[in-house]
C-alpha positions in Angstrom: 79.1 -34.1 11.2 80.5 -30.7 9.5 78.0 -28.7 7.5 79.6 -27.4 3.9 78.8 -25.1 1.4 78.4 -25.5 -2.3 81.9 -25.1 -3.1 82.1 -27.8 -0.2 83.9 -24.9 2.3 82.7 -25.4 5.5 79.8 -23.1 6.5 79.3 -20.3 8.8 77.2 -21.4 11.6 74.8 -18.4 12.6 72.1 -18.3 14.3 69.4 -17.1 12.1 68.1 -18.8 8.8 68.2 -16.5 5.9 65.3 -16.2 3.5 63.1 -17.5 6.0 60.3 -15.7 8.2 57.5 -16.9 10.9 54.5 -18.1 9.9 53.5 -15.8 12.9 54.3 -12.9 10.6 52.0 -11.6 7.6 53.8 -11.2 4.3 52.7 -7.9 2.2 50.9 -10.2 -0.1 48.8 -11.5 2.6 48.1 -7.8 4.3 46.7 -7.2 0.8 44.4 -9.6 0.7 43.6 -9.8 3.9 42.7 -6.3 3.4 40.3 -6.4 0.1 38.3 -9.3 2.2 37.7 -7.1 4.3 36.6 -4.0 1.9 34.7 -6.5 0.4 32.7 -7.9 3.8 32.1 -3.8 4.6 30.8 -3.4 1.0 28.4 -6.0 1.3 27.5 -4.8 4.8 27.0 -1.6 3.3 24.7 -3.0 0.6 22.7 -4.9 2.9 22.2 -1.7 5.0 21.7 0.6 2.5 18.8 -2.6 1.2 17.3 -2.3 4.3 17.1 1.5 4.9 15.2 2.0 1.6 13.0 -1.2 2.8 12.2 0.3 6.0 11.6 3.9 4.4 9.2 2.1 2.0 7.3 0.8 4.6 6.9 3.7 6.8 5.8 5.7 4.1 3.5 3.1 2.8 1.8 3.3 6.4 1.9 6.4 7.3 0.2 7.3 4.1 -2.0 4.9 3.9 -3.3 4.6 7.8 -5.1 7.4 7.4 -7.4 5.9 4.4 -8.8 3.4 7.2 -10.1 6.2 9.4 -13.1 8.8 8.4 -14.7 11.3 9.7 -18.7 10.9 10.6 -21.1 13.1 12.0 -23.7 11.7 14.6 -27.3 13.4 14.1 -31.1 12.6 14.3 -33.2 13.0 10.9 -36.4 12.9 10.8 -38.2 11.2 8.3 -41.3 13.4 7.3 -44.1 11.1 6.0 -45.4 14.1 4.3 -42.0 14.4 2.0 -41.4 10.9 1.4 -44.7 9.0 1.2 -47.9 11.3 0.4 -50.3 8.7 0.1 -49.2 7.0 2.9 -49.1 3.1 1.3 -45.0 2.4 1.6 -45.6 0.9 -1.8 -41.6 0.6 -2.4 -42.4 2.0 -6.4 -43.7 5.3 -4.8 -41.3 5.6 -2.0 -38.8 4.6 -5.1 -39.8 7.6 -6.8 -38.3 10.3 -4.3 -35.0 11.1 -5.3 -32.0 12.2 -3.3 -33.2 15.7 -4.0 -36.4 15.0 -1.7 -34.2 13.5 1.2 -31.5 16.8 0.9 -33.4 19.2 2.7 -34.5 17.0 5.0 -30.8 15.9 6.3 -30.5 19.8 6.5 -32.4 20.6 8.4 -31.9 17.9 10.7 -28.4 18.9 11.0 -29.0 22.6 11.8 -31.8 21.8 14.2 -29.1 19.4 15.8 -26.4 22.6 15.8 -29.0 25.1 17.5 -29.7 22.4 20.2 -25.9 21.6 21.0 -25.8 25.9 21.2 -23.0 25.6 18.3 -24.1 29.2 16.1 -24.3 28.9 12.5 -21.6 31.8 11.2 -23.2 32.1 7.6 -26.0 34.3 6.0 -27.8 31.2 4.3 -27.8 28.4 7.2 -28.2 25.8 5.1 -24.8 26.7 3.7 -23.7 24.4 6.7 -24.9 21.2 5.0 -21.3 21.6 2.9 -20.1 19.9 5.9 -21.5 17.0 4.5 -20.3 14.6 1.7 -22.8 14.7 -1.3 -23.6 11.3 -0.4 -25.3 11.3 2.5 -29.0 12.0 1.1 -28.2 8.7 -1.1 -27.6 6.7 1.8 -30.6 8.3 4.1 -32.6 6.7 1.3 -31.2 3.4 0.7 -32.1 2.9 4.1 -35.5 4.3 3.9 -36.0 1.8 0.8 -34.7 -1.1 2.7 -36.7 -0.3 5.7 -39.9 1.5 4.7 -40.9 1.6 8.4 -38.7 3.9 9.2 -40.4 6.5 7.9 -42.7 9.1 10.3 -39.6 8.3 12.8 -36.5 10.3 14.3 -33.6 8.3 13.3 -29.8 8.6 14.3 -27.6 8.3 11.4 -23.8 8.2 10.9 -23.5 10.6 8.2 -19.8 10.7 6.0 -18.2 14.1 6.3 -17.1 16.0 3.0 -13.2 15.3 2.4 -12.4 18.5 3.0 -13.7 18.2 6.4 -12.2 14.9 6.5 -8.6 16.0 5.4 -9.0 18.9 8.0 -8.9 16.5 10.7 -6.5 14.3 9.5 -4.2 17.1 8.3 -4.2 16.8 4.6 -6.1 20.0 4.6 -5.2 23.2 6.4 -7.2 27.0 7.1 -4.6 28.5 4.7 -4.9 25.7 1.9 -8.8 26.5 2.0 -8.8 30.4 1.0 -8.2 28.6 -2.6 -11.2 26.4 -2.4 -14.6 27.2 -3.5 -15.9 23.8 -1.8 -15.3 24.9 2.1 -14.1 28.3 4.1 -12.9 28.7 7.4 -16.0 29.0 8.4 -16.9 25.9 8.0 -14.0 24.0 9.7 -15.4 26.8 13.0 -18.4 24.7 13.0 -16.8 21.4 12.6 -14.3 21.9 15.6 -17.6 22.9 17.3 -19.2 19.7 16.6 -16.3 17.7 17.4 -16.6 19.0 21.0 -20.3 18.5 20.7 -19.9 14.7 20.2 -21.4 14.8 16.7 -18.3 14.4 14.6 -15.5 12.0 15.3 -13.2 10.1 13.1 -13.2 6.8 13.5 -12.5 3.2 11.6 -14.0 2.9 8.4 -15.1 -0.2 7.1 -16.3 0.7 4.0 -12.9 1.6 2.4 -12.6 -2.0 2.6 -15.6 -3.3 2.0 -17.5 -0.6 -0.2 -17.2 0.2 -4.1 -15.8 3.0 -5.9 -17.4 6.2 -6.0 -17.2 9.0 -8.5 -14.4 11.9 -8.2 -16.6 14.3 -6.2 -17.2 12.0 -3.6 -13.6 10.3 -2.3 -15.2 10.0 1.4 -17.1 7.1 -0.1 -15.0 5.2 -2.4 -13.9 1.9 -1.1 -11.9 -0.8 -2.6 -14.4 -3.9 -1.6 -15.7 -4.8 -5.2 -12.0 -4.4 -7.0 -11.1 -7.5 -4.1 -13.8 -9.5 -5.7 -13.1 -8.7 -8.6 -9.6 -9.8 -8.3 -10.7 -12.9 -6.2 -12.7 -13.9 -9.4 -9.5 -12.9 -11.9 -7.0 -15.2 -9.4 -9.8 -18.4 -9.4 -9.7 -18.3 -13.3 -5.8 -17.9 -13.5 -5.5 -20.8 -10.9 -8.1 -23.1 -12.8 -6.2 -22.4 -15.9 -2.6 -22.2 -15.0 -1.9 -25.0 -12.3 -3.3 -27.9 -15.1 -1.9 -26.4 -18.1 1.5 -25.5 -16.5 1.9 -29.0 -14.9 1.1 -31.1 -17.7 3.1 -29.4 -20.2 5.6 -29.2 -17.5 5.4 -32.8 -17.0 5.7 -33.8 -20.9 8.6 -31.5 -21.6 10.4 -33.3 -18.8 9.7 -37.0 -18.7 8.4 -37.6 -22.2 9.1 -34.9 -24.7 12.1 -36.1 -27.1 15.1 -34.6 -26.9 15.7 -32.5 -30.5 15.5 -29.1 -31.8 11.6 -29.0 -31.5 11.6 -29.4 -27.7 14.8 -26.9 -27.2 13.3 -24.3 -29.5 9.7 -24.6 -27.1 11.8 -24.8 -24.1 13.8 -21.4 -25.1 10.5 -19.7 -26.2 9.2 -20.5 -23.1 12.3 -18.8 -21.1 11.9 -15.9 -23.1 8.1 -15.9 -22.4 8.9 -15.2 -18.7 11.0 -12.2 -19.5 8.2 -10.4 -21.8 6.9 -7.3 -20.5 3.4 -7.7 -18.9 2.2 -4.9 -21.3 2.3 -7.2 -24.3 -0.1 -10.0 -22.7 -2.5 -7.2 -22.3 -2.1 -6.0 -26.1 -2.4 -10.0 -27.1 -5.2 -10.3 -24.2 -7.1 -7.5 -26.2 -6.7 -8.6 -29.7 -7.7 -12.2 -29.5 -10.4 -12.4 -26.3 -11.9 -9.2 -27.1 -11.7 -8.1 -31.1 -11.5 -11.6 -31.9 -13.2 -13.6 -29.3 -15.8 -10.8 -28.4 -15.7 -11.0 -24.7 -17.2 -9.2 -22.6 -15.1 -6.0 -21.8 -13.8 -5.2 -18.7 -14.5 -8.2 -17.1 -12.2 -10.7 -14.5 -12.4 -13.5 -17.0 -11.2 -11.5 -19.7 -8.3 -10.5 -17.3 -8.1 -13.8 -15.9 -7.7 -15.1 -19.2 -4.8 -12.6 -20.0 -2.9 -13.2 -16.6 -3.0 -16.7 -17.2 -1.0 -16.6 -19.9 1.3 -14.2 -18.6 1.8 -16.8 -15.8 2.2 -19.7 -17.4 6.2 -19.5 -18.0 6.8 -18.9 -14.6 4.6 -22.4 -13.4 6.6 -24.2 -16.0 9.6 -23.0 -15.0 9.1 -23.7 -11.7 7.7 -27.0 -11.8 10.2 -28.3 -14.2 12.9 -27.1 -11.7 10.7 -29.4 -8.9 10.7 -32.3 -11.5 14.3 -32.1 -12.1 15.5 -32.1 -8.4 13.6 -35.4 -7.4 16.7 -38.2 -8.1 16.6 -40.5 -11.4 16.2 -43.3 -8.6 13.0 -42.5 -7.8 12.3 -42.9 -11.7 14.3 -46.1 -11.9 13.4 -47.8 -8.8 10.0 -47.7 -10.1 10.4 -49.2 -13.5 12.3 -51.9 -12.3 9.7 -53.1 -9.8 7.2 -53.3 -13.4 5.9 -49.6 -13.2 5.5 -47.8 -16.2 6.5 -44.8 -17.5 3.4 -42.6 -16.5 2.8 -44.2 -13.6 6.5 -43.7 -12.3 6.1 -40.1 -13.0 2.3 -39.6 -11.9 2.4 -42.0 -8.6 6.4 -41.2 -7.5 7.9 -38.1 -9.3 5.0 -36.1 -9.2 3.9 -36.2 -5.4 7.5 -35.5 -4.7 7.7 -32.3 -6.5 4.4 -31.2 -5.8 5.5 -28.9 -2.7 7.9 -26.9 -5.3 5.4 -27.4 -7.7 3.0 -25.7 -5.4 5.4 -23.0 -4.4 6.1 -21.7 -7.8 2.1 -21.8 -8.2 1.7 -19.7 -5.6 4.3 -17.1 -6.3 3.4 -17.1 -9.9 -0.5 -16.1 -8.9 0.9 -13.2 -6.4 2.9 -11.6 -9.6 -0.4 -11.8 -11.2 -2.5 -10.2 -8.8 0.0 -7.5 -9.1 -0.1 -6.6 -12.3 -1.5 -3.6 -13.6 -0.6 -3.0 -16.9 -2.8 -5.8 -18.9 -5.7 -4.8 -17.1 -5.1 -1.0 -18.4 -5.1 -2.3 -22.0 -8.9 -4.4 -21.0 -10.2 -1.8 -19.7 -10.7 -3.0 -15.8 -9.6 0.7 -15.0 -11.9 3.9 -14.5 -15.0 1.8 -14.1 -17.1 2.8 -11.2 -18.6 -0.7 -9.6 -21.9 0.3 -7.5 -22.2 -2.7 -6.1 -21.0 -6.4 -4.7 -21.8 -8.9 -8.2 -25.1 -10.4 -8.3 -24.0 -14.4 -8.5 -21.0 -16.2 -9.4 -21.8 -15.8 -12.6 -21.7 -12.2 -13.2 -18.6 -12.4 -11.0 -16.8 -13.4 -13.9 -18.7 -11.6 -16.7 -20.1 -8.3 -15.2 -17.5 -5.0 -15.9 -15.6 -4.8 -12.7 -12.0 -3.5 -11.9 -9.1 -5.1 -9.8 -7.0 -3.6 -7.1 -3.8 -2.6 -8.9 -5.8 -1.1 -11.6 -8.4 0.6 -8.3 -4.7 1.9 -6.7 -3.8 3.3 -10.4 -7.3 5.0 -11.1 -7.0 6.3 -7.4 -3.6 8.4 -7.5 -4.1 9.7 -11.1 -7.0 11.4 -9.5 -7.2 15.3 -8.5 -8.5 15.2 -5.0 -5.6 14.4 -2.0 -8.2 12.2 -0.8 -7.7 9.3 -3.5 -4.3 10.0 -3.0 -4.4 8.7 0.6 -6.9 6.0 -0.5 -4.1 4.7 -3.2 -2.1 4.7 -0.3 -4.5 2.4 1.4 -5.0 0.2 -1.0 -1.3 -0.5 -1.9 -1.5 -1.7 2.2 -4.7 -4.0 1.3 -2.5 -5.7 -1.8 0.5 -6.1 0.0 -1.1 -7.5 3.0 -2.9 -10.1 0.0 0.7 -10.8 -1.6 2.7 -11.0 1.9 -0.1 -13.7 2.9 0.4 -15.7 -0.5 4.1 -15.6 -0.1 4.4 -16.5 3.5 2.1 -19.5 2.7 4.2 -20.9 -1.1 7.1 -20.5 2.4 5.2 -22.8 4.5 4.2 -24.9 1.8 8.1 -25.9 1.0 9.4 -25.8 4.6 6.4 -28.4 5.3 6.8 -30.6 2.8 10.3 -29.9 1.7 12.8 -32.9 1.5 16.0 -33.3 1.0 18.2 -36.0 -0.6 
């Protein structure tokens, strides 16, 4: 059969198809797009990347600051605890001994510490000798007495004690604190840091694991080698049980009643958009409202965690309703339905089927919503859990919640607006403490919904 053309000539018989190509070969068009795919896949390689480069330089310089705030420097000597200076009569009634201040126990850790030079053969480079006790922190007569006072016995003894070096010395050996840096400081001379090389190859100074900084309390700004962040943990422990006895109910049950029983009209859209907006509100204004009705209005006790409890907790309650309406939305309407139509009612289809299937989301959000609060430093500032120097651990569970205490992000803040370096590189410390507390909190609201995750 003859092929024609349109104007029903016959046709040329070639052997090529005009106006067609191989699907082997790319158009343009397809080179261009082909093209900006790939731009785009290096741009988002090159996002990631440049993500995880400023990650990993946050980390290292998060540890590599901070490190250092878990070591200290001690020094190792005998002191001898002269009867004569700390109990005349000779009793160890604890109100006598009581009445010997610091100032009675000064000279006697100096002197221990320059006999203890002289018999290592280490000389003493200064005119006054006892010019060599500023090798010490300012604390050390306070803690040779606390532990006179909580062992009277001790006294008429020669007792070894691990004494805290001065941050100066401290810094020397850590490097925060060179010979040149100390020709401006009236604290410490070069003379001094002489001695405490010395002393180092003595064996009575090493640095070593402190576990005070995590355990101990704050101290005052002329003594950094003793300020710990122990008490602002229990302090937030206490803030995070009131936010979780307050939040979790609260959250879930109006959670609950928006979603399965609230009506549908503008009431419920205009709460439900409130409580959006809620979520975005700077954490500043909780504090301002936290101040204004717990503590003008209600009177509360200032500075305390259920004061700051109080004001986190609503600060997190959004984000739990968010969350756990999100958790009660993404169970199936069958679930709901299949248990009506065997007889069960409407609470009991929510509280005995929808609810136990959300609670792992419900659960996660909880959890993620308590680690933003433990974070937060700005309603605390505005409470005053800032600048308050706790001596010791809370006497009860009681005066856990009511005593003035402070709270770790508010401890990091007061830390690094300090002079010394020394609370510099305890801030440093602390921000490892919290993020090893938020990393734990987040890795378990992960567990929680891998474990009881399921899908439909």
């Amino acid at each position: 059969m003859s092929d024609f053309t349109a104007d029903n000539g016959p046709a040329k018989a070639t052997g090529k198809t005009e106006g067609k190509s191989s699907l082997l070969t790319l158009s343009a068009r397809t080179k261009r797009r082909n093209a900006s795919e790939a731009r785009f896949k290096a741009y988002g390689i090159g996002a990631i990347a440049l993500g995880l480069f400023f990650l990993v330089a946050l980390l290292v310089s998060i540890i590599s600051n901070g490190i250092p705030a878990f070591k200290q420097t001690f020094v190792t000597i005998p002191v001898e605890l002269t009867e004569a200076k700390l109990d005349k009569n000779g009793n160890r009634d604890p109100a006598d001994l009581a009445k010997v201040t610091t100032f009675g126990y000064s000279p006697l850790v100096t002197t221990s510490l320059i006999t203890a030079l002289k018999d290592k053969g280490i000389e003493i480079p200064f005119a006054k000798e006892k010019d060599v006790a500023d090798i010490l922190s300012s604390s050390v007569a306070a803690q040779v007495r606390d532990t006179v006072l909580a062992n009277p016995d001790l006294i008429g003894q020669t007792v070894e004690f691990r004494l805290l070096a001065s941050s100066r010395v401290d810094g020397y050996f850590k490097g925060r604190v060179t010979r040149d840096s100390l020709a401006r400081d009236k604290n410490l001379d070069a003379e001094h840091l002489d001695v405490a090389d010395a002393m180092v190859k003595a064996g009575l100074m090493q640095t070593s694991f402190n576990p005070a900084f995590i355990f101990g309390s704050d101290a005052s700004e002329s003594r950094p080698e003793q300020a710990g962040i122990g008490v602002s943990m229990v302090g937030s422990f206490f803030m995070m049980l009131v936010v979780l006895v307050l939040s979790l109910p609260i959250g879930v049950a109006a959670s609950i009643y928006l979603e399965e029983f609230a009506p549908q009209n503008k009431w419920t859209d205009l709460i439900e958009v409130n409580i959006s907006n809620l979520a975005a509100v700077p954490s500043i204004v909780f504090g301002i409202l936290g101040l204004a009705v717990f503590i003008q209005f209600g009177h509360l006790p200032m500075s305390a965690p259920l004061v700051g409890g109080l004001v986190l907790t609503l600060m997190t309650l959004p984000t739990i309703i968010i969350s756990t309406r999100a958790s009660l939305k993404a169970v199936p309407p069958s679930i709901r339905d299949a248990a009506l139509g065997v007889g069960a009612s409407k609470m009991q289809s929510v509280f005995h089927h929808v609810l136990p299937l959300a609670m792992p989301g419900i659960l996660t959000g909880t959890i993620i919503g308590l680690a933003q609060a433990l974070g937060e430093t700005a309603p605390l500032l505005l409470i005053g859990m800032v600048g308050f120097i706790a001596s010791n651990m809370p006497d009860g569970i009681a005066a856990g919640f009511l005593s003035p205490n402070s709270a770790m992000p508010a401890q990091i803040y007061e830390w690094a607006k300090r002079a010394d370096p020394a609370y510099y590189e305890r801030a440093w410390g602390g921000i490892i403490i919290l993020l090893v507390f938020l990393m734990t909190m987040n890795i378990i609201a992960v567990i929680l919904r891998r474990r009881f995750e399921r899908r439909w």
